[in-house]
DRENDO-1510 file (C-alpha; in Angstrom, 1 decimal, always signed):
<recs>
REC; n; res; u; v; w
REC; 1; UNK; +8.6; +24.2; -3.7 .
REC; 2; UNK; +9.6; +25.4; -7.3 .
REC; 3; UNK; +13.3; +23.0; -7.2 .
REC; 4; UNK; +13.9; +22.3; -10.9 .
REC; 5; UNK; +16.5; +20.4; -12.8 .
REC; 6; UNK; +19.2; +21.4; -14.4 .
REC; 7; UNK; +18.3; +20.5; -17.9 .
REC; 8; UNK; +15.5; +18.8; -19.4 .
REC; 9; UNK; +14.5; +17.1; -22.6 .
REC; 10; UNK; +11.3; +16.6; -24.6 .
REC; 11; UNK; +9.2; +13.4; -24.4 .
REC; 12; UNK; +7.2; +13.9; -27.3 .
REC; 13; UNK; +4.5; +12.4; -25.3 .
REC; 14; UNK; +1.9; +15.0; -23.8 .
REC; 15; UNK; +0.9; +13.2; -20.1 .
REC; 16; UNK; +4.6; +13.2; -19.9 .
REC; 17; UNK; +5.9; +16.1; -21.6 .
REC; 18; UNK; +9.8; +17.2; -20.2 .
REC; 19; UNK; +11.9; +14.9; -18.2 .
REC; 20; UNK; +15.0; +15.5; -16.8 .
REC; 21; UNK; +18.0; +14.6; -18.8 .
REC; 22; UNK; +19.4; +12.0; -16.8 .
REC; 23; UNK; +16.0; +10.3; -16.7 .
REC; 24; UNK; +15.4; +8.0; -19.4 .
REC; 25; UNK; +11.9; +7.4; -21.2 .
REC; 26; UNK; +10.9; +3.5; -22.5 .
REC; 27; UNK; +8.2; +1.2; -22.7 .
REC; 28; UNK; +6.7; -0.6; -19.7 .
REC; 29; UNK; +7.5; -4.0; -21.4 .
REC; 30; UNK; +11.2; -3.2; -20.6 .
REC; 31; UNK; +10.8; -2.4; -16.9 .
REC; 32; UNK; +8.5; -5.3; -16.2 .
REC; 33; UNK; +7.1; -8.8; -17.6 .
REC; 34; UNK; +3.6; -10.0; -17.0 .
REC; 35; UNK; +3.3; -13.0; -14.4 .
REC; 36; UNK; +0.4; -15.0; -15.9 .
REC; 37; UNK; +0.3; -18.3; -13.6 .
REC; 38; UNK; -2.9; -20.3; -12.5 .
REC; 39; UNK; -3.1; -20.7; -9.0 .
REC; 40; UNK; -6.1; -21.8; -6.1 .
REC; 41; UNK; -7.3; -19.1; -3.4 .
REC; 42; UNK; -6.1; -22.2; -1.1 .
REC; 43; UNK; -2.0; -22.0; -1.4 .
REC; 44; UNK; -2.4; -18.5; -2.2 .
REC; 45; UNK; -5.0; -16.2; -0.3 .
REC; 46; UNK; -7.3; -14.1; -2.4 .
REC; 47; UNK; -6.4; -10.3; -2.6 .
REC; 48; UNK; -8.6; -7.4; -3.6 .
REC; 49; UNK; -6.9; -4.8; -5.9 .
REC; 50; UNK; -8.8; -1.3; -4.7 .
REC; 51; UNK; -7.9; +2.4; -5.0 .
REC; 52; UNK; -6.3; +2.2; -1.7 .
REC; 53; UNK; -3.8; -0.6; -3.1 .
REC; 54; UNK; -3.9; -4.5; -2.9 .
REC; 55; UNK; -5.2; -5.6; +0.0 .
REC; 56; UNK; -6.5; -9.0; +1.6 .
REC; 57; UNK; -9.6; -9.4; -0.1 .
REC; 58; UNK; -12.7; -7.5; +0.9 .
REC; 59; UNK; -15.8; -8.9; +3.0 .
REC; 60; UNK; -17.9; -7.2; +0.4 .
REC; 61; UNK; -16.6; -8.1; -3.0 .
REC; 62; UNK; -18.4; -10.9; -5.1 .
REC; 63; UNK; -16.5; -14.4; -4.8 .
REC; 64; UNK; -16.3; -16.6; -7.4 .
REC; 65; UNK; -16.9; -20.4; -7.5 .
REC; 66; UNK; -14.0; -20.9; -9.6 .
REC; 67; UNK; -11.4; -20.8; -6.8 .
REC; 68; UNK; -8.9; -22.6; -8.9 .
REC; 69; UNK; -8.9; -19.8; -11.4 .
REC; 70; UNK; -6.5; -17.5; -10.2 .
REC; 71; UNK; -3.5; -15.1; -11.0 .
REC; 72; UNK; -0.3; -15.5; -8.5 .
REC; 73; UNK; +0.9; -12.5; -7.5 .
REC; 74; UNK; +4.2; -12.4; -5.1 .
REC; 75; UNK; +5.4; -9.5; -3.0 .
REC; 76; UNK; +6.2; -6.9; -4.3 .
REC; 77; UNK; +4.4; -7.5; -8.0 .
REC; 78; UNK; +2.8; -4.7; -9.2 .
REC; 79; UNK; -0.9; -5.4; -10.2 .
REC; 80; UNK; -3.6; -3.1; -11.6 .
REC; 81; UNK; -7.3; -4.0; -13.0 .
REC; 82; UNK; -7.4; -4.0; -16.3 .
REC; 83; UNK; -10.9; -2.5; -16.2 .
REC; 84; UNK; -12.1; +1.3; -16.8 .
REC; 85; UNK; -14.5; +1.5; -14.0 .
REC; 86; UNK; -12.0; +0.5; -11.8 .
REC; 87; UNK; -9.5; +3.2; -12.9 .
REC; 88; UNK; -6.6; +3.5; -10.4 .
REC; 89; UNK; -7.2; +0.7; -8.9 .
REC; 90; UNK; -3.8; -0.8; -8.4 .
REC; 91; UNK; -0.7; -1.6; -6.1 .
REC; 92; UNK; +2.4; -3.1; -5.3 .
REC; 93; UNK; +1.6; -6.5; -3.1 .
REC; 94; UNK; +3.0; -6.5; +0.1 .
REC; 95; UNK; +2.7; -10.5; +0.4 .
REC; 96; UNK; +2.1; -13.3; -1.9 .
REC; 97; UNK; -1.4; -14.2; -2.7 .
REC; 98; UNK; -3.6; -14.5; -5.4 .
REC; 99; UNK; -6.0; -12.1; -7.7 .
REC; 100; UNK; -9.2; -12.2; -10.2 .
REC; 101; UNK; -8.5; -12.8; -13.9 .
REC; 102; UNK; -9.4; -9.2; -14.8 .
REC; 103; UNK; -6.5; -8.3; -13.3 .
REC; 104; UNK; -2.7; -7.5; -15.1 .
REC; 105; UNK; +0.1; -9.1; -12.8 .
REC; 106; UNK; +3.5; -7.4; -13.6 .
REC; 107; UNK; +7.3; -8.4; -12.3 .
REC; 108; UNK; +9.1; -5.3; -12.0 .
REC; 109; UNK; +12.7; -5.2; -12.8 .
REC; 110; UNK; +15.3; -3.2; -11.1 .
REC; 111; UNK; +12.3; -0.3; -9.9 .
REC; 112; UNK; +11.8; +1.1; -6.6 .
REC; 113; UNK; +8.3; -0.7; -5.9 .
REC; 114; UNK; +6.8; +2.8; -3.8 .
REC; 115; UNK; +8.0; +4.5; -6.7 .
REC; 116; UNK; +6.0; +2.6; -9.2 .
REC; 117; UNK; +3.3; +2.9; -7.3 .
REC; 118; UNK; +3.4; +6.6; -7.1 .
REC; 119; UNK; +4.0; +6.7; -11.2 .
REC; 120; UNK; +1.1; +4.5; -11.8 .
REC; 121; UNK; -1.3; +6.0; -9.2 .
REC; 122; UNK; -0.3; +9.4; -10.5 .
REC; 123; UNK; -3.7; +11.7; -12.6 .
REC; 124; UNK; -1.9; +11.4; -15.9 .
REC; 125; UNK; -0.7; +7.7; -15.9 .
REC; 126; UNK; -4.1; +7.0; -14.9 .
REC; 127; UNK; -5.7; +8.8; -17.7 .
REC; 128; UNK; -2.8; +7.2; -20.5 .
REC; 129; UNK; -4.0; +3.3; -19.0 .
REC; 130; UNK; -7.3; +4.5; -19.7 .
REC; 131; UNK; -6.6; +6.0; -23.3 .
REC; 132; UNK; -4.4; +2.5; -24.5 .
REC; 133; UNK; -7.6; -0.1; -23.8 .
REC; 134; UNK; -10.0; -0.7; -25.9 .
REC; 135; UNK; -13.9; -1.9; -25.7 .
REC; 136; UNK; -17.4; -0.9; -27.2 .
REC; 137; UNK; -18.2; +1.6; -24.1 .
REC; 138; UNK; -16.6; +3.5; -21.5 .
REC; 139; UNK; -17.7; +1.3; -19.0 .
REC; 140; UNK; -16.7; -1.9; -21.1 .
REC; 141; UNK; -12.8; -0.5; -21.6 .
REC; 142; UNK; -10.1; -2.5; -21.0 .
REC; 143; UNK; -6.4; -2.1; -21.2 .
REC; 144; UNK; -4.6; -5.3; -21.9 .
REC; 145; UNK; -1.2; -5.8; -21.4 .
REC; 146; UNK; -0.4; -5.7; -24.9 .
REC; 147; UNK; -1.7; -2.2; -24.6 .
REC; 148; UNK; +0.1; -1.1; -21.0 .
REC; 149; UNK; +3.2; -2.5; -22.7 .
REC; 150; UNK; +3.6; +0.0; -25.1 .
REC; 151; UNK; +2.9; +2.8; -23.0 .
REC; 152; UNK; +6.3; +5.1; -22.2 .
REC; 153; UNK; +7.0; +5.9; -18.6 .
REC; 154; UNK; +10.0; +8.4; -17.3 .
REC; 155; UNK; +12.0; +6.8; -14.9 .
REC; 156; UNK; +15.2; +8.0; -12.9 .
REC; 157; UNK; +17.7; +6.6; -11.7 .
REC; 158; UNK; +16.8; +3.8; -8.9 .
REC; 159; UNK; +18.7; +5.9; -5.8 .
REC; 160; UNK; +16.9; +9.3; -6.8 .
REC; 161; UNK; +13.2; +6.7; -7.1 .
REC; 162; UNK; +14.4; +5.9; -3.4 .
REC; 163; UNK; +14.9; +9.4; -2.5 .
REC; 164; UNK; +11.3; +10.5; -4.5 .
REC; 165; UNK; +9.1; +7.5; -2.6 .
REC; 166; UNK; +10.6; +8.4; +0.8 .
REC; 167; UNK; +9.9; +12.2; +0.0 .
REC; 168; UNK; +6.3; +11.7; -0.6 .
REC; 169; UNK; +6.0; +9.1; +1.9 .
REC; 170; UNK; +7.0; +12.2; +4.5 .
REC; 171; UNK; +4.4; +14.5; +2.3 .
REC; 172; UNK; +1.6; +12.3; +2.3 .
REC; 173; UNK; +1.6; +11.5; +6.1 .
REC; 174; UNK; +1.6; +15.2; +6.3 .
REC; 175; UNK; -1.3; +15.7; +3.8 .
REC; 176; UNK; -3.1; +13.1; +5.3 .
REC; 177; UNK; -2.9; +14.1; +8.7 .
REC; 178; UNK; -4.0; +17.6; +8.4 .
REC; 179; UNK; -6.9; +16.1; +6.7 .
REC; 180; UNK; -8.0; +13.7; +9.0 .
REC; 181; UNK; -7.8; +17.0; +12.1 .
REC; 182; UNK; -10.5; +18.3; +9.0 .
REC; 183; UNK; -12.8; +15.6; +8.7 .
REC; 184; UNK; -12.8; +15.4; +12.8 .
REC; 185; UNK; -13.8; +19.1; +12.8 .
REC; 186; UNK; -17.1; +18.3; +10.1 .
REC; 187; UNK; -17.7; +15.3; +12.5 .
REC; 188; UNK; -17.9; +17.9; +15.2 .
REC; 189; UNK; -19.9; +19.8; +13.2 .
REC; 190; UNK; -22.3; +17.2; +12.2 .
REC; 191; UNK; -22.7; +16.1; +15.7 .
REC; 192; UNK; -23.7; +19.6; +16.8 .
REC; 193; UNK; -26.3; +20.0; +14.2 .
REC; 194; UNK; -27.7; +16.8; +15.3 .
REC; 195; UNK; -27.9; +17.6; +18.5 .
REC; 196; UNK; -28.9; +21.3; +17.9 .
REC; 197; UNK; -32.1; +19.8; +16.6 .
REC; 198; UNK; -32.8; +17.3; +18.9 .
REC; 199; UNK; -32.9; +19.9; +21.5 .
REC; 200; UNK; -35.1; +22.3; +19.3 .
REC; 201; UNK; -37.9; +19.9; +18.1 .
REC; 202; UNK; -38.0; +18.4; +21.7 .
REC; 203; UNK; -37.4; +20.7; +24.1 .
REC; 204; UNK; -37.9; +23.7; +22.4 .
REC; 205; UNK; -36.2; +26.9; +22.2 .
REC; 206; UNK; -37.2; +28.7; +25.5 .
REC; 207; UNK; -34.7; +27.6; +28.6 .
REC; 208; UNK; -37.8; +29.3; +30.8 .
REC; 209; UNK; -40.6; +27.2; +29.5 .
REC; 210; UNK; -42.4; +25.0; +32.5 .
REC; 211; UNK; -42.0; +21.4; +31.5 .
REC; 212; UNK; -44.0; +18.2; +31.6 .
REC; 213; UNK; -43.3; +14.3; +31.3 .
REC; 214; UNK; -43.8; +13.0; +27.9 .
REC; 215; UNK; -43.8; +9.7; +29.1 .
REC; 216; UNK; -41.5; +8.5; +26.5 .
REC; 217; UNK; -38.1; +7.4; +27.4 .
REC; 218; UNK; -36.1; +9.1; +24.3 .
REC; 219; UNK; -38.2; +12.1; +25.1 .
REC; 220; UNK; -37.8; +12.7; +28.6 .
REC; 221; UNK; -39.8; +16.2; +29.6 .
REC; 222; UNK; -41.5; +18.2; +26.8 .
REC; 223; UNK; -42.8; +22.2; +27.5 .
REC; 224; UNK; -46.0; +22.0; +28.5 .
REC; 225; UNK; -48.1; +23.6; +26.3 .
REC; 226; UNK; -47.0; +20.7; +23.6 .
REC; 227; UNK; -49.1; +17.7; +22.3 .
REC; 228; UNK; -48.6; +14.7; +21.5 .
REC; 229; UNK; -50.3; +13.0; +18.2 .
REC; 230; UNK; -49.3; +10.4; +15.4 .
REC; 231; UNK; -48.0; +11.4; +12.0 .
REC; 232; UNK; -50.9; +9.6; +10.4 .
REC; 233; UNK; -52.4; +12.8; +12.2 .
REC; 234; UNK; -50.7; +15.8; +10.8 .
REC; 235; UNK; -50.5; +14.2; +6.8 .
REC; 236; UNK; -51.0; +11.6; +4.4 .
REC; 237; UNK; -48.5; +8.7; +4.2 .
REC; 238; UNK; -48.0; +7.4; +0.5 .
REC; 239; UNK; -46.1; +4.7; -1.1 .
REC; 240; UNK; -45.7; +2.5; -4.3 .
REC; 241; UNK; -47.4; -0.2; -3.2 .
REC; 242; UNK; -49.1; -3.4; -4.8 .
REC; 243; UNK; -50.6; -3.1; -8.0 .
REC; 244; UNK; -48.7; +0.4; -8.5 .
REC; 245; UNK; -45.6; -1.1; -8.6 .
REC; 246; UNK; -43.4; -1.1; -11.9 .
REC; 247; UNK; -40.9; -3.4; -14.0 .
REC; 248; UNK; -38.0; -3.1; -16.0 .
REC; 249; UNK; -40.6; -3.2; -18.9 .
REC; 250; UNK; -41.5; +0.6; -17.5 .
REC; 251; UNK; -37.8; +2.0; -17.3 .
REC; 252; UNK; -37.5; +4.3; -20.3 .
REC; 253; UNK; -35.0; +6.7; -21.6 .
REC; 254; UNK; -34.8; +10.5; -20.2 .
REC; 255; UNK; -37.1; +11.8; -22.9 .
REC; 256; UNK; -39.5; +9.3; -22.2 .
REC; 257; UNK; -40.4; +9.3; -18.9 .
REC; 258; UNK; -40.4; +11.3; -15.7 .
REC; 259; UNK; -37.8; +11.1; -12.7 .
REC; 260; UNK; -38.1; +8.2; -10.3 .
REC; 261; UNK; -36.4; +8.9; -6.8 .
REC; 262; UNK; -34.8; +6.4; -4.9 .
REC; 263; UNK; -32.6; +6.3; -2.1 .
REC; 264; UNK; -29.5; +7.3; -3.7 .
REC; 265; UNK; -31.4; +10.5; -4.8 .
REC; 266; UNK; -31.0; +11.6; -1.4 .
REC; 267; UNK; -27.7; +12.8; +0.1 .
REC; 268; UNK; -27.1; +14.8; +2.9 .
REC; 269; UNK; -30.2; +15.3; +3.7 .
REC; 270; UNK; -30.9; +17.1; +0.7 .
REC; 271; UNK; -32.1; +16.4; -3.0 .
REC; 272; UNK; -29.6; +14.8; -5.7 .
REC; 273; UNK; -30.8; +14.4; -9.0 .
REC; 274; UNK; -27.6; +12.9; -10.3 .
REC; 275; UNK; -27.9; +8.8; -11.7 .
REC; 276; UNK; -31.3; +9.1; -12.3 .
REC; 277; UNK; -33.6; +6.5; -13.2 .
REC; 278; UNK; -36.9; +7.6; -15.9 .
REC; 279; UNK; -40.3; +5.8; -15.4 .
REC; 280; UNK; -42.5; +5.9; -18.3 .
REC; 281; UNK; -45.1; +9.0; -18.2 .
REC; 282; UNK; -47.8; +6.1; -18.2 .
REC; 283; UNK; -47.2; +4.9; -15.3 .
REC; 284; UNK; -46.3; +8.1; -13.4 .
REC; 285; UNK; -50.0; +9.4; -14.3 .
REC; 286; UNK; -51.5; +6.0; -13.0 .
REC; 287; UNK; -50.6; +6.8; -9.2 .
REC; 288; UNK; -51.3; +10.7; -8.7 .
REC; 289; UNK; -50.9; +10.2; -5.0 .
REC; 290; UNK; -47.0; +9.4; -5.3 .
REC; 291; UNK; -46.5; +12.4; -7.6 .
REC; 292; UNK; -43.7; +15.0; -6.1 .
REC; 293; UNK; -43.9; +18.8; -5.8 .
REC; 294; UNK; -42.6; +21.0; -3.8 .
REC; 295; UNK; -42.7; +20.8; +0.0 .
REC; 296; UNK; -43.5; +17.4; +0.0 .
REC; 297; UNK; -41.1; +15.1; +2.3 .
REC; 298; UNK; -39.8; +11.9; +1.7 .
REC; 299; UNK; -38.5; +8.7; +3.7 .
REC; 300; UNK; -36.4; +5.8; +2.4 .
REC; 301; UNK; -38.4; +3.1; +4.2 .
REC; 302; UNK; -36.2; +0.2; +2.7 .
REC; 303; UNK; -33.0; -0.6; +2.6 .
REC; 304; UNK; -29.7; +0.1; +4.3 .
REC; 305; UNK; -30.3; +4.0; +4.3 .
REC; 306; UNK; -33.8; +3.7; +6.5 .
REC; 307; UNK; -34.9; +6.8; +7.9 .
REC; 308; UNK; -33.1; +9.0; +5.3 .
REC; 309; UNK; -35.3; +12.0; +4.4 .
REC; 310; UNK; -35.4; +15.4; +2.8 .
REC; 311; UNK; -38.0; +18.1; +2.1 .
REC; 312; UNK; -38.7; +18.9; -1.5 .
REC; 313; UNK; -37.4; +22.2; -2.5 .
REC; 314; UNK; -37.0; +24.0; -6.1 .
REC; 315; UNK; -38.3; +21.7; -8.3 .
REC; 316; UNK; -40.1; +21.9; -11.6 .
REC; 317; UNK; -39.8; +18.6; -13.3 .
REC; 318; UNK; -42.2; +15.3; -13.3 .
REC; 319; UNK; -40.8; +13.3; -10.8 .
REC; 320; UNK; -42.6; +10.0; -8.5 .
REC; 321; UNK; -41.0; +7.5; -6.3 .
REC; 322; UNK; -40.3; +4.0; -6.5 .
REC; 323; UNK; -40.9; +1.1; -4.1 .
REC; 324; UNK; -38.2; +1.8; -1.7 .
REC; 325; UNK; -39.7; +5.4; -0.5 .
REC; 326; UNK; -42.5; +7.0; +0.7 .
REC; 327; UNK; -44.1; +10.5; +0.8 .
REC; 328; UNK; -45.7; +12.6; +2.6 .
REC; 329; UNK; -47.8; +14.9; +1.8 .
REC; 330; UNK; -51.2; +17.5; +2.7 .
REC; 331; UNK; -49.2; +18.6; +5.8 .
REC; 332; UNK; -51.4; +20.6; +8.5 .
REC; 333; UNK; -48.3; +21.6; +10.3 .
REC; 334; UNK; -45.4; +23.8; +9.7 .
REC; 335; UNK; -43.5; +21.5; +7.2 .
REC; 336; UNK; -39.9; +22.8; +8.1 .
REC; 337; UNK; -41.0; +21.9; +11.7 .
REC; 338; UNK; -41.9; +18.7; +10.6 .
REC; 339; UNK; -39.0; +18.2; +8.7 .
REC; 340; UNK; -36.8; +18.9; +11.2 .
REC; 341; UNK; -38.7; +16.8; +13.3 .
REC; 342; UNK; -38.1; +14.0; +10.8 .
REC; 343; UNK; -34.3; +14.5; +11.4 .
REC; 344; UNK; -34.0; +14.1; +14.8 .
REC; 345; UNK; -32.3; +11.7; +16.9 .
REC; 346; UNK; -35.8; +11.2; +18.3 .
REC; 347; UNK; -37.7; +10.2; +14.9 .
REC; 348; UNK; -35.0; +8.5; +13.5 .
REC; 349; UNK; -34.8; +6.3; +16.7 .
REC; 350; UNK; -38.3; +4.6; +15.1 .
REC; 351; UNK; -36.6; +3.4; +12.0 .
REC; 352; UNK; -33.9; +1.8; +14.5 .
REC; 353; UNK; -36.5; +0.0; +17.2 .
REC; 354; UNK; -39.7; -0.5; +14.6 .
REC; 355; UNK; -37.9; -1.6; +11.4 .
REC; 356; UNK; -38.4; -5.6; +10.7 .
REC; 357; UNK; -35.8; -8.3; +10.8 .
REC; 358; UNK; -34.3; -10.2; +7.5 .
REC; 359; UNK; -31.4; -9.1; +5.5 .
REC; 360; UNK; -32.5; -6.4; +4.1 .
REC; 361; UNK; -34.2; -3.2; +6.9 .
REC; 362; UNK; -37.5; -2.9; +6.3 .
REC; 363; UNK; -40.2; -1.0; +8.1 .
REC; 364; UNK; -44.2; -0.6; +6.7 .
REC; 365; UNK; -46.1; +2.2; +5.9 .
REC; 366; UNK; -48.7; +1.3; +8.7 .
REC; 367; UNK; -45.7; +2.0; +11.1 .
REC; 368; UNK; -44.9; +4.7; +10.1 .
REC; 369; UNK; -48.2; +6.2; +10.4 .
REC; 370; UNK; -48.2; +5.6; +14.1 .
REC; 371; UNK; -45.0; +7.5; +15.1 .
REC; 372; UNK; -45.4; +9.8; +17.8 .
REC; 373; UNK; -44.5; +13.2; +17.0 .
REC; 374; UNK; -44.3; +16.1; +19.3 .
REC; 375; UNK; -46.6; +19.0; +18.2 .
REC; 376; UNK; -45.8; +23.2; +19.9 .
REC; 377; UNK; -48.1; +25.8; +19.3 .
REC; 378; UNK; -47.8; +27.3; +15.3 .
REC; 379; UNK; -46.2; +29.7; +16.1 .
REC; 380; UNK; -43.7; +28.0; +18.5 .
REC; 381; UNK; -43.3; +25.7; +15.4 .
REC; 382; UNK; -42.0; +28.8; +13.0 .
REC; 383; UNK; -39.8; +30.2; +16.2 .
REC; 384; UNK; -38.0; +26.9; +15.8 .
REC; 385; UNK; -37.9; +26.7; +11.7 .
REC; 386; UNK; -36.6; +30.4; +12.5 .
REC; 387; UNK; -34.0; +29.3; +14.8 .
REC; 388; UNK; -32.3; +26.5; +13.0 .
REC; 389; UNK; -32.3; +27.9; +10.0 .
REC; 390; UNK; -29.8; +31.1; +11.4 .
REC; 391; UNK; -28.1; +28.3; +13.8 .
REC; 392; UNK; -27.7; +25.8; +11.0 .
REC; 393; UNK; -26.5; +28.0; +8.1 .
REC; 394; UNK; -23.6; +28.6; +9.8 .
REC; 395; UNK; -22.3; +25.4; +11.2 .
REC; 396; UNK; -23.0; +24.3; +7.2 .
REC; 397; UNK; -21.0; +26.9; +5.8 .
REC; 398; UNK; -17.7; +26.2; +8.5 .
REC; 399; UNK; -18.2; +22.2; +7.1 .
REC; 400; UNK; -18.5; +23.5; +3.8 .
REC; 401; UNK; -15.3; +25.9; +4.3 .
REC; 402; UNK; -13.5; +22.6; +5.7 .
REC; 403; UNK; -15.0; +20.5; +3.1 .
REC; 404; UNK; -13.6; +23.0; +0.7 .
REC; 405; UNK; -10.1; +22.3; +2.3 .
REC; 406; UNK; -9.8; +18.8; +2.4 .
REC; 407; UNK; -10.5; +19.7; -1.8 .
REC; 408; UNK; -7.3; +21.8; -1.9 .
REC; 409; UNK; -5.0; +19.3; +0.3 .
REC; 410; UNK; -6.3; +16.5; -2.4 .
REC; 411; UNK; -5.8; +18.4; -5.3 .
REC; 412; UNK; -2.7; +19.8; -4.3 .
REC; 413; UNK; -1.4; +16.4; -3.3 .
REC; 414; UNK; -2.3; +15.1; -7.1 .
REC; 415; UNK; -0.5; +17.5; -8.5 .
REC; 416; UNK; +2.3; +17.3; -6.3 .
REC; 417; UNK; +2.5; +13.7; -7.0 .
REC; 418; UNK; +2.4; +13.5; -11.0 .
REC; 419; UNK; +5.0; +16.8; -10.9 .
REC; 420; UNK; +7.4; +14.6; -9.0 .
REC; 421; UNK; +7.3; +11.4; -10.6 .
REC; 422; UNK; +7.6; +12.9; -14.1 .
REC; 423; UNK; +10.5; +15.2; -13.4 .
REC; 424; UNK; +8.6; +18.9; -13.3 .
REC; 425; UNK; +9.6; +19.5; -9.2 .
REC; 426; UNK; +13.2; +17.8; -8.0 .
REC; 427; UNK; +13.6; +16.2; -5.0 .
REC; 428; UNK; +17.0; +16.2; -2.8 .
REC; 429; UNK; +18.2; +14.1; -0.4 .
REC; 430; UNK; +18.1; +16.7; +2.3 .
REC; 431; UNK; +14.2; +17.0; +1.9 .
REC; 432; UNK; +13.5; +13.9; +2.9 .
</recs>
């Protein structure tokens, strides 16, 4: 679609830039007026302003005591966060209700409300609200709306804004759709990896092979020339325990210290060393045993990721753990086998049947050490690395191929979005 308009002027604003000439270009205080009531979450029910829109409020969100402290917002207000971490995080209210103090409350006046919200949740707009605030730090910016006031927006005339919002309504359900078909093919793909090594690292790779009871339920019948042992068995278990533990004293900057992994350092299966956390060097040379290198495996054994592991690979910086993971390490087996075996339905049923109760998953290193694992000859152990590494590298690059898709449809549908609401594509009646 390449549609343009007939003629266009010059905003002299850059997020902007052209608009059509029949559009006209003024500040946001003359399109809306901020609604700055006190009410209770009582009369009016609490709302959550996300990127998805304003929404009844969220299950997960942090409540405050001071339930009398709210901003009314009525249908159809528009409302966005006023805070930069929080960046396009905004929406037109589809009831009345009531919202935190951090967030700005406007009336709109004689604007399409789907068209608003398609300005506002467009990549430039988004970027301009973020450029108008003001704070000390990126993650301490705020835009007021003394700011947001002042900002310029392109708006045509309110029929066309109805003829634009129905338009990308139709285009977004499209978008969204073949995306979705997408993420149901990776969840395919997932599912088939999973089960690809469940098979391998339990039943092995030979369809020929004369079987024998395991005696384990999960299990079910193992080749017979495979033993069963314990993990405690095969390696050594180590973790940040008791004295070896650290404070906030010990955090230091990423000069000072060496990498501390956590959870979040592992995604995927694999290893992520993005939001990183430094320990200081003293402490990391106090505990030796917790050290990483290469080829060492680790387990989140805490938290609401239990069970998530990955193999170290590639690595040539100081890095140790913290209290949340373990490691193991001297590994008398094939360690791909193991880690594959580590991945499986079958081992990562433990962490579901052994972990302890409370809020927060839990499951201890003396546990762990008693997992059964299943244990084929060494050599039937690198047929099976062998195997899943050929089998797997393709069903990872046809998700990484639709991965890369459901890229293109998003960024395609930004830019579609913020050419359309600021005049670069034109929209007709007969398109909707």
């Amino acid at each position: 679609m390449s549609t343009r308009y007939k003629n266009y002027k010059d905003t002299g604003f850059k997020w902007i830039g052209e608009i059509p000439d029949e559009w006209i270009l003024s500040r946001m205080g003359n399109f809306f007026s901020e609604r700055i009531e006190k009410v209770d979450d009582v009369s009016f029910p609490p709302l959550s302003v996300t990127m998805l829109g304003v929404v009844n409020q969220l299950d997960d969100v942090a409540k405050s005591d001071d339930s009398d402290n709210r901003k009314l917002v009525k249908k159809n207000d528009f409302v966005i966060n006023s805070r930069s971490d929080r960046k396009g995080s905004s929406g037109i209210a589809k009831r009345d209700g009531s919202v935190s103090l951090i967030n700005i409350v406007l009336k709109p006046q004689n604007l399409n409300p789907r068209f608003i919200q398609y300005l506002f949740k467009s990549y430039y707009f988004k970027e301009e609200f973020f450029r108008n605030g003001k704070g000390i730090h990126w993650d301490l910016w705020t835009t007021r709306w003394d700011q947001l006031k002042n900002i310029n927006i392109p708006i045509p005339q309110i029929d066309h804004q109805e003829i634009i919002s129905s338009y990308l309504d139709k285009k977004i359900k499209q978008i969204e759709k073949l995306i979705d078909n997408f993420q149901k093919k990776i969840k395919l793909l997932i599912e088939q990896k999973t089960s690809l090594i469940h098979i391998c690292v339990t039943k092995g790779i030979d369809p020929n092979v004369v079987m024998k009871n395991s005696n384990m339920e999960y299990v079910g019948d193992i080749p017979k020339n495979w033993r069963l042992s314990k993990i405690k068995y095969v390696c050594q278990i180590f973790g940040r325990i008791g004295y070896r533990g650290y404070t906030v004293d010990d955090i230091v900057g990423k000069n000072e210290g060496c990498i501390t992994l956590g959870p979040g350092n592992i995604y995927e299966q694999k290893l992520t060393l993005k939001n990183l956390t430094y320990l200081s060097f003293k402490k990391y040379e106090e505990s030796p045993e917790i050290q990483i290198f290469n080829d060492d495996i680790i387990f989140v054994k805490t938290g609401s990721t239990i069970g998530k592991s990955c193999i170290i690979k590639n690595v040539k910086t100081k890095m140790t753990i913290n209290p949340q993971l373990i490691v193991l390490k001297n590994i008398k087996i094939s360690r791909d086998y193991l880690y594959y075996l580590s991945i499986s339905r079958y081992f990562q049923s433990y962490f579901d049947t052994e972990q302890g109760g409370g809020s927060t998953p839990a499951i201890s290193q003396e546990k762990i050490k008693d997992f059964k694992i299943l244990i084929p000859p060494i050599n039937e152990q690198d047929e099976i690395v062998k195997f899943l590494e050929e089998k797997l590298y393709f069903i990872n690059l046809l998700i990484k191929k639709y991965d890369n898709k459901i890229y293109l449809q998003k960024e395609y549908l930004q830019s579609l979005v913020s050419s359309i609401v600021t005049g670069k594509i034109k929209v007709t009646e007969d398109m909707i």
